[in-house]
C-alpha positions in Angstrom: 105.6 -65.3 -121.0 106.9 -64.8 -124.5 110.3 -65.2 -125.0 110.0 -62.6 -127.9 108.2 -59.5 -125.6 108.7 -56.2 -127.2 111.1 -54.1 -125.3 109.9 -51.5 -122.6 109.1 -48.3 -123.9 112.3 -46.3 -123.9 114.7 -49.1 -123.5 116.0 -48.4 -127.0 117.0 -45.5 -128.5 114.9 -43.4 -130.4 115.0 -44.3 -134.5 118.3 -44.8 -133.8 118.9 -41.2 -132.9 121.4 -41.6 -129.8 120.8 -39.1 -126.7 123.9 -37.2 -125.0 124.4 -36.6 -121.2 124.1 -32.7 -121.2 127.0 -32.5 -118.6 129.5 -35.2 -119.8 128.8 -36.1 -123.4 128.5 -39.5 -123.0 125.6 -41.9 -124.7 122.2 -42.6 -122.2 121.4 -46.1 -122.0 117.9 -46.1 -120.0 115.0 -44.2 -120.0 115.8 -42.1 -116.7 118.6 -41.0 -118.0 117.0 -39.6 -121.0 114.1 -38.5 -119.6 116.5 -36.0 -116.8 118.8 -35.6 -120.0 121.7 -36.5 -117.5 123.8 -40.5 -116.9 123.3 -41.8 -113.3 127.1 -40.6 -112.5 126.3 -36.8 -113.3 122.8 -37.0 -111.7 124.7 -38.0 -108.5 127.3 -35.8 -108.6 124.8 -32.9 -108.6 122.8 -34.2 -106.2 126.1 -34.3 -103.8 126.8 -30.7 -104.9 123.5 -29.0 -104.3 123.3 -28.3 -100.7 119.8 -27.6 -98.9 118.7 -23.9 -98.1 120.4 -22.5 -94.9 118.3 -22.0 -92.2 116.5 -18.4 -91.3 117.4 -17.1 -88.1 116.2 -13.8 -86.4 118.8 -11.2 -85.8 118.0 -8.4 -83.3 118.5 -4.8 -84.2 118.1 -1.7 -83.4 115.6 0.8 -84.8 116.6 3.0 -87.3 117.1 6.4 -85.9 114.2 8.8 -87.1 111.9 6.5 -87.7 
């Protein structure tokens, strides 16, 4: 291997045009980050606040009068 190997695509910012975390502010370093537009920290803290779908359950009723 080459000691000199170009960088992985999206290791390094972009024409040196720095990209933001859209919930914190702070800088992205890799190319996750700045591909979901959001750090590692606030990707994780949403995924502990989104909760999955409650389950559907069947309630029994009575008809409607008149129908």
């Amino acid at each position: 291997m080459d000691a000199q190997a170009a960088p992985l695509p999206g290791s390094e910012p972009v024409s040196g045009r720095r990209v933001l975390c859209r919930m914190c502010g702070q800088p992205l370093r890799d190319r996750a980050s700045r591909l979901w537009g959001l750090g590692p920290d606030c990707r994780r803290k949403l995924a502990v606040r989104s909760a999955p779908a409650p389950a559907r359950h069947e309630v029994d009723q009575d008809a409607l009068p008149g129908l």
